[in-house]
C-alpha positions as CSV (number, residue, x, y, z in Angstrom):
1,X,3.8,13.3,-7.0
2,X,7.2,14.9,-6.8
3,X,5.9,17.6,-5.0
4,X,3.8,15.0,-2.1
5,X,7.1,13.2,-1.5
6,X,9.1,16.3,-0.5
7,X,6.0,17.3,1.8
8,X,5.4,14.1,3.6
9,X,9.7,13.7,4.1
10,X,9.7,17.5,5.3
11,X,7.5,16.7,8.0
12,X,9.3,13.5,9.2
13,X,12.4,15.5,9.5
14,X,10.8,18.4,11.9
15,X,9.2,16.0,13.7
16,X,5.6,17.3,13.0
17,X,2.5,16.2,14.9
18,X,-1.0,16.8,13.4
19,X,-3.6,15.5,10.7
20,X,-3.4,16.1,6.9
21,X,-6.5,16.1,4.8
22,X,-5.7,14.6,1.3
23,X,-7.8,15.7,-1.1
24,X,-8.2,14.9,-4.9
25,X,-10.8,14.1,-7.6
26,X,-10.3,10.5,-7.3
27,X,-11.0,10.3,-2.8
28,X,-10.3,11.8,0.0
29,X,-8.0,10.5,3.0
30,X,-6.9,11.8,6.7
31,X,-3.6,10.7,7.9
32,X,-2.6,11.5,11.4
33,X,1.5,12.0,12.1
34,X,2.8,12.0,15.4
35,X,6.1,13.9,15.8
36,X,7.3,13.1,12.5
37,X,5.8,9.2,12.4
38,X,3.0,7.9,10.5
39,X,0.3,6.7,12.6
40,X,-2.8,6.0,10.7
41,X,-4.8,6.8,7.6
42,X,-8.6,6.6,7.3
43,X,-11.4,7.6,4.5
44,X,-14.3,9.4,5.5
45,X,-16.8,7.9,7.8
46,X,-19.7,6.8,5.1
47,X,-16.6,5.5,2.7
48,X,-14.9,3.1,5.2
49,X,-18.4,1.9,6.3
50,X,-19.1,0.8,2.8
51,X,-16.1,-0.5,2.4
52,X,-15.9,-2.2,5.8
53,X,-19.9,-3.5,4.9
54,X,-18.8,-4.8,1.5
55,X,-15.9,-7.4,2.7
56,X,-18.9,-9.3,4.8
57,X,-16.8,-9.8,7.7
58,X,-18.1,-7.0,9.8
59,X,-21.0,-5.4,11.8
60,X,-21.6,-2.1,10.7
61,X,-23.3,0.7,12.5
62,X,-26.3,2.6,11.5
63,X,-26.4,5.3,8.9
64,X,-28.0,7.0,11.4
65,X,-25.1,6.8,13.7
66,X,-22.4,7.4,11.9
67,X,-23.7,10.5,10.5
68,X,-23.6,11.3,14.1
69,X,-20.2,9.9,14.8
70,X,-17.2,12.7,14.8
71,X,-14.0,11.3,14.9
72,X,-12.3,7.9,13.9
73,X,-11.7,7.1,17.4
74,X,-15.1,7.1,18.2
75,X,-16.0,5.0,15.4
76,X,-13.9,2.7,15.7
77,X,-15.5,2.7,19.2
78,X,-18.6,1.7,17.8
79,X,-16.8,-0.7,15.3
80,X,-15.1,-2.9,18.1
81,X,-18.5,-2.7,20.2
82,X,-20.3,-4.1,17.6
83,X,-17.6,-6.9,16.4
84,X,-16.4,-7.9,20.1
85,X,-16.2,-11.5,18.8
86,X,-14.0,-10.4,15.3
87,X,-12.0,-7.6,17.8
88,X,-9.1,-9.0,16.3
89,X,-10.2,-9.8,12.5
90,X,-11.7,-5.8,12.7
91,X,-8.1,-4.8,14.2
92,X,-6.2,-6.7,11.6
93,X,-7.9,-5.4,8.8
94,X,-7.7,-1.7,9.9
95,X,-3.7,-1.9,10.6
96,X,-3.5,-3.1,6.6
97,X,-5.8,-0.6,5.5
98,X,-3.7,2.1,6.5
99,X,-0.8,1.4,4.7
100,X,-2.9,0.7,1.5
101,X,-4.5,3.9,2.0
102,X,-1.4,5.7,2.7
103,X,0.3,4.0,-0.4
104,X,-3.0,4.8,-2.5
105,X,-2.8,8.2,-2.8
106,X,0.7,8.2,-4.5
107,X,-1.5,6.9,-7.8
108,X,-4.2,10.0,-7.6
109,X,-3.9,13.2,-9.2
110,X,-4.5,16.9,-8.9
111,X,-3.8,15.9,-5.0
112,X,-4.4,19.1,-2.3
113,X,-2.9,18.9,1.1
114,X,-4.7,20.9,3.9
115,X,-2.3,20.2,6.9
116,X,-4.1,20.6,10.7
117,X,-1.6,20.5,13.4
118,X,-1.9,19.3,16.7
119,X,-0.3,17.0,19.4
120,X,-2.2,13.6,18.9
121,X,-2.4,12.2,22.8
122,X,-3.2,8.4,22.4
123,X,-5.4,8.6,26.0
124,X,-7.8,10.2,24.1
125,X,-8.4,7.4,22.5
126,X,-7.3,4.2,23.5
127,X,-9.4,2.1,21.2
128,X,-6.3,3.0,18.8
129,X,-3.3,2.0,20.4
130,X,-3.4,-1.3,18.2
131,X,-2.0,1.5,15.4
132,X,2.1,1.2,16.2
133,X,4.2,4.6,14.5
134,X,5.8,4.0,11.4
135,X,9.0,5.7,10.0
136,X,7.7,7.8,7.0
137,X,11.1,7.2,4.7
138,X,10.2,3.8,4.4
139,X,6.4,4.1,3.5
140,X,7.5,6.7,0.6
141,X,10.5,4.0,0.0
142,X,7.6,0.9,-0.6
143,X,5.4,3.7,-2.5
144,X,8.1,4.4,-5.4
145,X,8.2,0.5,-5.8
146,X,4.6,0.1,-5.8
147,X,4.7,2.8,-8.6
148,X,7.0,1.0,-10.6
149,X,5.6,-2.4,-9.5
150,X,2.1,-1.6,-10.4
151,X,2.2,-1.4,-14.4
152,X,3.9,-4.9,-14.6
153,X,1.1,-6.0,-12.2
154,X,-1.6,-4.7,-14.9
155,X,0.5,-6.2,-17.8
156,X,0.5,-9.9,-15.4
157,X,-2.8,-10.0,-14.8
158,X,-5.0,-8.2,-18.2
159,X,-8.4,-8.4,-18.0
160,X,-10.2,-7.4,-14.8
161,X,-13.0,-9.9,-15.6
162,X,-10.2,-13.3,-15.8
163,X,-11.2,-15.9,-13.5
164,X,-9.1,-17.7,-11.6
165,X,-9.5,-21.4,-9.7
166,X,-7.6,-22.5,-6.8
167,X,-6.0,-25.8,-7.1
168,X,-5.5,-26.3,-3.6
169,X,-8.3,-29.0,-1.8
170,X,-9.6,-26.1,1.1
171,X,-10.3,-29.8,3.8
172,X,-7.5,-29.8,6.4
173,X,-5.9,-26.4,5.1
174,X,-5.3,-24.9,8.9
175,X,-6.4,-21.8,9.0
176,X,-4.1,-19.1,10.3
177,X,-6.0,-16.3,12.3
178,X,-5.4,-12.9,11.6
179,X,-4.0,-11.7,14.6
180,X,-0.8,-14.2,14.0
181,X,-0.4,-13.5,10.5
182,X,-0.1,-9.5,10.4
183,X,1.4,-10.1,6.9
184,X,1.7,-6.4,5.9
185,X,2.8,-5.3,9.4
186,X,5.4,-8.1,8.9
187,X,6.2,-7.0,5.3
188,X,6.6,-3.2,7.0
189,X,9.2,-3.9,9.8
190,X,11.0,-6.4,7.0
191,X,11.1,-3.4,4.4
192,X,12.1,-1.2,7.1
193,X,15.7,-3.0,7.3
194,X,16.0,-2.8,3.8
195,X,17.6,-0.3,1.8
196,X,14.7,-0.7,-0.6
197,X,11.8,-2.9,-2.0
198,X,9.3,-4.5,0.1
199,X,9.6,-8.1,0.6
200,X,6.6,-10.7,1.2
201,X,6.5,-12.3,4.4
202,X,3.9,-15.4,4.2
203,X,3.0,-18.4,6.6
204,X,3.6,-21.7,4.5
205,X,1.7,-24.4,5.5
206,X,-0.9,-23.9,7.1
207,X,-1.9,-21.1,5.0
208,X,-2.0,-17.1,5.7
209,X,-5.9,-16.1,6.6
210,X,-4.9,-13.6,3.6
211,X,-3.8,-16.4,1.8
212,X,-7.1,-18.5,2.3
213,X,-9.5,-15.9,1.3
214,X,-8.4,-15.9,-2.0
215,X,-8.2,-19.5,-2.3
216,X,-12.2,-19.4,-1.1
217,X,-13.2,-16.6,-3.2
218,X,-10.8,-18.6,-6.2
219,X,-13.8,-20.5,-7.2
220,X,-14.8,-20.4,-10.7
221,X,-17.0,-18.1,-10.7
222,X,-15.4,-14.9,-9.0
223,X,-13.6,-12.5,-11.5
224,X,-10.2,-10.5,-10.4
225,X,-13.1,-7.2,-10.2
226,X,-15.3,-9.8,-7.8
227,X,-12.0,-10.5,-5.6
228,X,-11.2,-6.8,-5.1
229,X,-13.9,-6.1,-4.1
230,X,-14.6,-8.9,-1.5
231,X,-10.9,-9.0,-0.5
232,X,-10.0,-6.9,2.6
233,X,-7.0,-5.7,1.1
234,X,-7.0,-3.0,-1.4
235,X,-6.9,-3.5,-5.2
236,X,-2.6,-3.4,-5.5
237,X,-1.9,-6.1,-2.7
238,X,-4.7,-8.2,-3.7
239,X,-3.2,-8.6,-7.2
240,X,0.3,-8.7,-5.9
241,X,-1.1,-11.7,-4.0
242,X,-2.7,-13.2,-6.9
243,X,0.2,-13.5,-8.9
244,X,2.3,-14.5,-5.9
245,X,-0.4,-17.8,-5.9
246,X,-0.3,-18.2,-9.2
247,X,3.5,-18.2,-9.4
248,X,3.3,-20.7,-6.8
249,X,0.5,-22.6,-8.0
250,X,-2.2,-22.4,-5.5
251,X,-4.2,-20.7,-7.7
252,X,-4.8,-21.6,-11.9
253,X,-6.8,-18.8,-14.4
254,X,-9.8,-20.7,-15.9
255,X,-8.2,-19.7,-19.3
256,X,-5.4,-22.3,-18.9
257,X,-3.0,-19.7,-19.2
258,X,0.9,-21.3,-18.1
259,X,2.0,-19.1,-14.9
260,X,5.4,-17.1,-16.0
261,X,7.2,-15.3,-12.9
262,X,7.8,-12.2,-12.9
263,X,10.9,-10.6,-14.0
264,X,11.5,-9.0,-11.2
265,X,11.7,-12.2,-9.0
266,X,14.8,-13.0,-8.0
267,X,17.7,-14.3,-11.0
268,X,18.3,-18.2,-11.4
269,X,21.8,-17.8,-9.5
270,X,20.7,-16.0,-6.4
271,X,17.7,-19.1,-6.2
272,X,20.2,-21.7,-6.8
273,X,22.2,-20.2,-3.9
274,X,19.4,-19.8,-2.3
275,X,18.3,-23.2,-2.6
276,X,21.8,-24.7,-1.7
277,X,21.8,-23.0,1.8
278,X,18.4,-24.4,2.4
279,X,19.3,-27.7,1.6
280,X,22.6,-27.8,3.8
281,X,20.3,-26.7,6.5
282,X,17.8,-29.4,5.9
283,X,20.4,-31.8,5.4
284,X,22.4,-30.8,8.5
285,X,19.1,-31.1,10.5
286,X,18.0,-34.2,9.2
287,X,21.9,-35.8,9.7
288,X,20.9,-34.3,13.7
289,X,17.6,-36.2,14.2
290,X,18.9,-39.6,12.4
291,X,18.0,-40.7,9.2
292,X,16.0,-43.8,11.1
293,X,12.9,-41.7,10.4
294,X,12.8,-42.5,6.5
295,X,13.6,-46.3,7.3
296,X,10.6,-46.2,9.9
297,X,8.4,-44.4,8.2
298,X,8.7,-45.5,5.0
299,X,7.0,-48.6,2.8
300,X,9.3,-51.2,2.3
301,X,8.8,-51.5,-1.4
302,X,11.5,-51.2,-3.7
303,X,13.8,-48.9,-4.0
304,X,12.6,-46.3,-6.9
305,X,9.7,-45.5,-4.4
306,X,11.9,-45.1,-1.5
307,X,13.8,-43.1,-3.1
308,X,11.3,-40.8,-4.4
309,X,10.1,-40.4,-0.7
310,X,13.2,-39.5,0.5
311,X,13.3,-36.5,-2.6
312,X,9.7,-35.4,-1.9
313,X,10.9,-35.1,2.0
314,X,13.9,-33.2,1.3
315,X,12.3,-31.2,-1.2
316,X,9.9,-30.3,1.8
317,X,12.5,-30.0,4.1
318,X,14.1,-26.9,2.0
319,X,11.1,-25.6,0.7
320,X,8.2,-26.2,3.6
321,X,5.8,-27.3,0.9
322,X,5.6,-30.5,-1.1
323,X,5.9,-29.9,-4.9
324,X,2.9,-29.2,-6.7
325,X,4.0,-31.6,-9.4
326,X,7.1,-34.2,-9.6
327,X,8.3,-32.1,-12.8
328,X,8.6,-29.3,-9.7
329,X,10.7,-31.8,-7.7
330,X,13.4,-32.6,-10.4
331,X,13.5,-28.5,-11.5
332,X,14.4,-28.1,-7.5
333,X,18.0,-30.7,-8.7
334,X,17.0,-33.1,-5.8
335,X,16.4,-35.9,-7.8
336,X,16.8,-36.9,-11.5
337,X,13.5,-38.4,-12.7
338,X,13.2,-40.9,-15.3
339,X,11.3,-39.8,-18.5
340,X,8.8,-42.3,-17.5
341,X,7.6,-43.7,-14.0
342,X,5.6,-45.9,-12.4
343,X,4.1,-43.3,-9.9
344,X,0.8,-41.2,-10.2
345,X,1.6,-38.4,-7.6
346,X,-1.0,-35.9,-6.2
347,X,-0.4,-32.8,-4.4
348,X,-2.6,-32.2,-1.6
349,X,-1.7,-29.6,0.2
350,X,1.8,-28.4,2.0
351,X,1.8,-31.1,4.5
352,X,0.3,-34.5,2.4
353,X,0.7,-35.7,-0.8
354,X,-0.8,-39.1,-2.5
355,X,1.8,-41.5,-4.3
356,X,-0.2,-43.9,-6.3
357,X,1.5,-47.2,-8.3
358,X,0.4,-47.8,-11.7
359,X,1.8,-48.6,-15.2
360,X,4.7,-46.9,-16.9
361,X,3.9,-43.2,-18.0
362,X,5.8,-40.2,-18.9
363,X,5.6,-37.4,-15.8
C-alpha cells in the first residue's frame, strides 16, 4: 500500500491529468485526475449496474445497452434519463460512491496501476459536472484513518449476521432529501481543514436521508450483511454509521447488547468542555428571547415537573435532541434526579417527548 500512496501523491504534485486503471484480484476501478485533483472513481459498467440495481432506488438500463455503452459519461447519460424524477437521489449517491471507491482500494492487494493520460475536458461531458475536484493529500489523509479505523469497526460490530432494531418511532421523522444532506461531501470539505481524521457531519433532527435508511432497513429482521447490501453506501461507512446510531441510540442490536463508545471518541474532558460551551450558548440565547416561553408554555403543576421541563429543554437546547432516557439527562449535569420519580418519560423522537405522571419509581 506503501507503494500506491507515493504514486497517487506523485501525481498530485505534477499536476497530472488522465485515468488510472486499478486493478487487483479483489475488483477493478477507474479514477480520473484532472491536473493533479481527484475527480471521480467508477467500477466497470456491469459492476456499478448491479450495484446501482441492488440498492432499489434506481432505474437501470438494459444489459443490452450497457454492453453497448463506452464510457461513464455516457452511462451516466442513460442513468439520469432513466431516473429524471430521482436526478438528484442518482447524483447524490454517485458523488459518495466515489470516495468509497477511491478509499476501497487502499484495503485490496496485489494492486496494478495502468496510468492513461490525457486532458479530461468537462464539455465533453456535462452530465458530470455535479463531480467537484478534490485535493488528493486529503483523500490518502481519510484513507490511513480508515485503515486504522477499520479493525476497531470489525471488533465493534462482530458478527455480520447481528441484527439490529431501531428504537426511533419512523411517524413524523422529517425526512431530509439527499441533495441537502451531501453528508460525505460535507465530511470531505470538513476533513479537508483538518490536519487529520475525518469528522462526521450529520443533520439532527429531522434526520439525514442516510440516517433514515438505516432506521427503515433496522427492522428486526435485516442482518448488518442485509444492510450492506441494501445501503447506498459502501460496506466501511455503513458500519461507521451503525455504530455512530447505536452510540447514540437510534438504533439497539436484537441481542440486548449495552452500546460502549468507541475509544477513539473524544476523552470525558474535551466533552465536558464541549458541553459547557454549548450550554453558555443556549443559555445566553434563551436569556435573549426571555425566559416567558417556559412560564407560557409550560403546565402549571408543581414544581418537580416544571422543573424537569425546563432540564429536558435545556438539555435540547445544547444538544438538538431530547435525551433518549432521563438517566441521559442527569449524565448531561443539567439536572440532579432523584433516585426515584414520579414521571414515566418517553422519547419520541428529537423534537417530542411524552412525560407521563404515575406512582413513585426508580428511573
Amino acid at each position: 500500500m506503501k507503494e500506491l500512496f507515493e504514486y497517487l501523491g506523485k501525481l498530485e504534485s505534477e499536476g497530472w491529468s488522465g485515468e488510472v486503471q486499478v486493478t487487483s484480484s479483489e475488483g477493478h476501478a477507474f479514477l480520473l485526475l484532472n491536473h493533479g485533483k481527484f475527480v471521480y472513481a467508477y467500477r466497470p459498467l456491469d459492476r456499478a449496474a448491479e450495484k446501482l440495481e441492488n440498492s432499489g432506488l434506481f432505474q437501470i438500463p438494459p444489459a443490452s445497452v450497457i454492453q453497448n455503452t463506452k464510457t461513464w459519461g455516457n452511462f451516466i447519460k442513460l442513468l439520469l434519463q432513466l431516473n429524471s424524477e430521482n436526478a438528484d437521489i442518482l447524483t447524490q449517491h454517485l458523488k459518495s460512491d466515489r470516495f468509497e471507491l477511491f478509499f476501497r482500494i487502499f484495503f485490496w492487494t496485489n494492486v496494478e496501476l495502468f496510468p492513461r493520460p490525457f486532458e479530461a475536458q468537462e464539455k465533453d461531458y456535462p452530465e458530470l459536472s455535479f463531480y467537484k475536484p478534490k485535493d488528493i493529500g486529503s483523500l490518502l489523509k481519510e484513507a490511513k484513518t480508515r485503515m486504522q479505523e477499520w479493525p476497531k469497526i470489525q471488533a465493534r460490530v462482530g458478527s455480520s449476521k447481528r441484527i439490529f432494531i431501531s428504537n426511533i418511532p419512523l411517524k413524523d421523522t422529517g425526512t431530509t432529501s439527499l441533495s441537502k444532506s451531501d453528508a460525505i461531501e460535507r465530511a470531505i470539505l470538513e476533513m479537508e481543514q483538518l490536519e487529520s481524521g475525518f469528522s462526521s457531519t450529520r443533520e439532527i433532527g429531522p434526520y439525514a436521508a442516510e440516517e433514515m435508511q438505516i432506521l427503515h432497513l433496522c427492522n428486526g429482521r435485516n442482518s448488518l450483511q442485509d444492510l450492506i447490501r441494501q445501503s447506498i453506501d459502501e460496506e466501511f461507512l455503513t458500519l461507521r454509521r451503525v455504530l455512530e446510531m447505536w452510540d447514540r441510540g437510534l438504533i439497539l442490536p436484537k441481542d440486548g447488547e449495552a452500546s460502549t463508545v468507541s475509544k477513539e471518541a473524544k476523552p470525558k474532558e474535551q466533552s465536558r468542555k464541549d458541553f459547557k460551551l454549548s450550554f453558555i450558548l443556549a443559555s445566553l440565547s434563551m436569556t435573549f428571547f426571555g425566559l416567558s416561553y417556559f412560564t407560557q408554555s409550560l403546565p402549571h403543576s408543581d414544581g418537580t415537573e416544571i422543573s424537569l421541563r425546563q432540564a429536558l429543554d435545556k438539555y435540547r437546547a445544547a444538544y438538538a435532541t431530547y435525551p433518549v432516557s432521563l438517566k441521559d439527562l442527569e449524565n448531561s449535569g443539567i439536572m440532579e434526579l432523584p433516585r426515584k420519580t414520579q414521571f414515566d418519560y418517553e422519547f419520541l423522537n428529537f423534537k417530542s417527548y411524552k412525560l407521563i405522571q404515575g406512582s413513585n419509581r426508580e428511573h
